[in-house]
C-alpha positions in Angstrom: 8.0 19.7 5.6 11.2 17.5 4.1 13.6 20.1 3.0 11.2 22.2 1.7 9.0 19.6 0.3 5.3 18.8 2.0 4.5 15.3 3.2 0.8 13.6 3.0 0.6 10.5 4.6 -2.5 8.4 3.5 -4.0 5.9 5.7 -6.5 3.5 4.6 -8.7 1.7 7.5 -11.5 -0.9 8.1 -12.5 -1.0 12.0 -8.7 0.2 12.6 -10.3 3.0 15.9 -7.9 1.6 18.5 -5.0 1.5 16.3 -5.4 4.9 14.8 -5.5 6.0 18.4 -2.2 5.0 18.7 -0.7 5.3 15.0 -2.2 8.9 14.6 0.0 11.2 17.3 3.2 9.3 16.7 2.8 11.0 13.2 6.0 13.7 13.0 5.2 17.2 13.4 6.6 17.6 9.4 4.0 15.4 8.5 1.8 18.4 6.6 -1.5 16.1 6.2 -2.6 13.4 7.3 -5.7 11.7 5.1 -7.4 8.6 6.8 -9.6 6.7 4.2 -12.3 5.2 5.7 -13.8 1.9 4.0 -16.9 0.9 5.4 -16.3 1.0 9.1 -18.0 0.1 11.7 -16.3 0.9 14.8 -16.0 4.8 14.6 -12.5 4.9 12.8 -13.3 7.6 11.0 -14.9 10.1 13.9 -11.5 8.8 16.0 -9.6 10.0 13.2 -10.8 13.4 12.9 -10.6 13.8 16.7 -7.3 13.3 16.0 -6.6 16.1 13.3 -6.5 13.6 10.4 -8.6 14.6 7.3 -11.3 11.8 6.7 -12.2 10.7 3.1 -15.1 8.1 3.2 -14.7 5.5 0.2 -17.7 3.2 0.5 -16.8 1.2 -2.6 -15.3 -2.4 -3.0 -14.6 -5.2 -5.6 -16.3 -8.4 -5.4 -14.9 -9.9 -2.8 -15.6 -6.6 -0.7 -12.6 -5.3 -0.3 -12.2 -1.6 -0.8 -8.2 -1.7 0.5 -7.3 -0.3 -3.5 -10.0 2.1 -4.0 -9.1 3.7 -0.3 -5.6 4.9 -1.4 -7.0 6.1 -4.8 -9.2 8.2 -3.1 -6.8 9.1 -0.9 -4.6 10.1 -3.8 -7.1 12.0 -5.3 -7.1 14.3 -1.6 -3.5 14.3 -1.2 -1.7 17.8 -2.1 1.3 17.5 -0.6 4.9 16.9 -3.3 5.3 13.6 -1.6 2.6 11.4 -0.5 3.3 8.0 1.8 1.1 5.3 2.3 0.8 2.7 5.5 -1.9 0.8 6.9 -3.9 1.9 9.7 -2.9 -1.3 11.6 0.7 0.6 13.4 2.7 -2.4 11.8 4.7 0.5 9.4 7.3 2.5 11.1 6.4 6.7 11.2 9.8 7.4 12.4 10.9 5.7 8.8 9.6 8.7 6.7 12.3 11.6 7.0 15.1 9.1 5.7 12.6 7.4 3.2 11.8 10.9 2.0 15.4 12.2 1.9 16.5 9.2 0.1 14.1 9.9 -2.6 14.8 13.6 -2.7 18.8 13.2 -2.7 18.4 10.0 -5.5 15.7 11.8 -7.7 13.5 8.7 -7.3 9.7 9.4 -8.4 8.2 5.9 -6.1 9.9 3.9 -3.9 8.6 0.8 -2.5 9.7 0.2 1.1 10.5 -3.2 1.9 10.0 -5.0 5.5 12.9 -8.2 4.5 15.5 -9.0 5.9 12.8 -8.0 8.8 14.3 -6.9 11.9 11.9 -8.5 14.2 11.2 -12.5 12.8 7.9 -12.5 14.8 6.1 -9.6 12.9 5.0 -11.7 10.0 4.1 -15.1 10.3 6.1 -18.0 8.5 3.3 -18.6 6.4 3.4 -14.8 5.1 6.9 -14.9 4.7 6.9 -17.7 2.8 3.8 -16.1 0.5 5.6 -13.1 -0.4 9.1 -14.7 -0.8 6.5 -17.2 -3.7 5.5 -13.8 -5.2 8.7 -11.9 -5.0 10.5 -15.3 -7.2 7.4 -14.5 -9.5 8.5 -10.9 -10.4 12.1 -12.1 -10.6 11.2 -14.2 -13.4 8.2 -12.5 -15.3 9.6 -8.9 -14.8 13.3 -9.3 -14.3 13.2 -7.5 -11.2 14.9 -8.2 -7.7 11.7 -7.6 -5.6 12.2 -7.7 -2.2 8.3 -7.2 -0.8 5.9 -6.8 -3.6 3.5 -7.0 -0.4 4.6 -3.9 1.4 1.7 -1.5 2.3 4.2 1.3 2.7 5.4 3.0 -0.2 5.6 6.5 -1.2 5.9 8.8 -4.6 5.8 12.5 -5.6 2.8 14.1 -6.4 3.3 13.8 -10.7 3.9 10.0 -10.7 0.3 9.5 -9.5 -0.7 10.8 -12.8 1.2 8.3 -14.9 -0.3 5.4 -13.0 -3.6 4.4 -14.1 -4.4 2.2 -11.3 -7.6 0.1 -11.7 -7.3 -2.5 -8.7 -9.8 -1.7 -6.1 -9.6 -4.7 -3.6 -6.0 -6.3 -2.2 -4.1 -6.6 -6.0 -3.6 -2.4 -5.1 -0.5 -3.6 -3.4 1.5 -5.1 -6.0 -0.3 -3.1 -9.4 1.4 0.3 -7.9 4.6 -1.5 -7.6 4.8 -3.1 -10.8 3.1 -0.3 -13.1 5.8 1.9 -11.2 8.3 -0.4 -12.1 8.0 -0.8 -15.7 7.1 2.7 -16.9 10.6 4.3 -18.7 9.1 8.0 -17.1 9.0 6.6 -13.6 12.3 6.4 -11.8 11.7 3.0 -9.2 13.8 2.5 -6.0 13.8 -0.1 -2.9 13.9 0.8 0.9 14.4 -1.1 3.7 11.9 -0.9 7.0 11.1 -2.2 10.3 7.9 -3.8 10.5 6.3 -3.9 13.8 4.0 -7.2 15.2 -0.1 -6.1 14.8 -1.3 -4.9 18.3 -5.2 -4.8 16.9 -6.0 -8.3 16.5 -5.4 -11.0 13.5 -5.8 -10.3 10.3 -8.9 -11.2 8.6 -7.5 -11.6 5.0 -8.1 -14.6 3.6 -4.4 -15.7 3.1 -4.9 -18.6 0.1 -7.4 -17.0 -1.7 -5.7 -13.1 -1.8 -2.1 -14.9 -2.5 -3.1 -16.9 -5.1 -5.1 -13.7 -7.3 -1.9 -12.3 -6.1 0.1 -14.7 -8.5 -2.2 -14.8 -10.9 -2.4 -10.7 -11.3 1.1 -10.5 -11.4 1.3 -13.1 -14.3 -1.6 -11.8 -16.1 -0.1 -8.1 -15.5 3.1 -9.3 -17.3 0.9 -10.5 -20.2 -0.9 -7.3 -20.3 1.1 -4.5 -19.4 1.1 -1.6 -21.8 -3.2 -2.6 -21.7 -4.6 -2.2 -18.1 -7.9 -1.9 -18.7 -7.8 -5.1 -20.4 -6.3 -6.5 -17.3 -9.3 -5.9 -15.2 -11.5 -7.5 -17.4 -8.9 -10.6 -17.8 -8.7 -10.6 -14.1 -12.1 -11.6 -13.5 -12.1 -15.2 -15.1 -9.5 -15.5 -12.6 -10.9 -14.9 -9.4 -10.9 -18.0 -6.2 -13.9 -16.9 -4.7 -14.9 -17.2 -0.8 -18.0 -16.7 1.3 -15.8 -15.5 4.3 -14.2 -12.2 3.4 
């Protein structure tokens, strides 16, 4: 516990075992539960995670490109019972020691979701110039659409109390999870919204696999047809579709 207030950290993996074996028992002590949402792996993530003490959810679903990166954290919303709940991927690129202060900023400010962003970063080799210069193209995007001084629209750390999840009907089940949180946090009047700077650590499990053109260019185009359709979301998803670049490698 956080002054009083419980803390469930939610984890979402694909063939993430070594990392987890690392990521997992750095976890603080007032972490209250830990929920590792496993999407269709193959490498034993999720019987490493519950060796660990984690709590498993299995989340076999995925959009058409056959990521299931969104539909992990729902499900891991769904599990979480804790008053604050904090997302980070299962890679150890998030910092753990980060949560006390991110939590204690939230509590002392009032804020329902905070994003936490990883620029200025601390360590220029953690992300790759390319990446950089993605999520700087995307940030610029929300600037101008939303109005909004976005500093990682990107970030797969973020965090919320348990009655925002409720106001949030999220509908994004592959890699556009990431920045519909952010923005439907954003631009609801009931949901306070709030920035806060990380460290982001270099991945120790390998290179991603993401396919970086293809997932930042839905990116842009889900932010700009989110703007178009914000107060309708489920017409978003079906306007979303027409939209998709697809790939054989995923």
């Amino acid at each position: 516990m956080i002054y009083n207030k419980t803390v469930t950290v939610i984890i979402p993996c694909r063939n993430e075992a070594d990392s987890l074996r690392v990521l997992i028992p750095q976890l603080p002590d007032y972490i209250d539960q830990i929920i590792v949402v496993d999407n269709k792996s193959t490498d034993g993530s999720g019987d490493v995670a519950k060796e660990l003490g984690a709590e498993v959810v299995t989340e076999n679903k995925t959009d058409s490109r056959g990521i299931g990166y969104g539909y992990a954290h729902m499900a891991g919303m769904k599990s979480a019972k804790s008053d604050y709940i904090v997302t980070m991927d299962g890679d150890g690129t998030y910092p753990v020691g980060a949560i006390w202060g991110l939590i204690r900023f939230m509590i002392s400010h009032e804020i329902d979701f905070v994003t936490c962003s990883r620029f200025p970063l601390i360590n220029e080799k953690a992300i790759s110039r390319m990446r950089q210069f993605g999520v700087w193209l995307l940030n610029t995007e929300v600037q101008l659409l939303y109005g909004y001084p976005m500093k990682d629209i990107l970030s797969g750390m973020w965090a919320m109390n348990k009655k925002t999840i409720a106001k949030m009907p999220l509908v994004e089940g592959g890699w556009d999870l990431s920045p519909e949180v952010k923005l439907q946090a954003l631009i609801r009047h009931d949901i306070s919204f709030a920035q806060y700077h990380i460290d982001h650590h270099p991945r120790d499990n390998g290179a991603s696999e993401q396919q970086l053109f293809e997932t930042g260019f839905n990116h842009a185009m889900f932010i700009f047809l989110r703007r178009l359709t914000k107060d309708n979301p489920i017409k978003l998803m079906f306007e979303l579709r027409n939209y998709r670049v697809k790939s054989k490698k995923l």
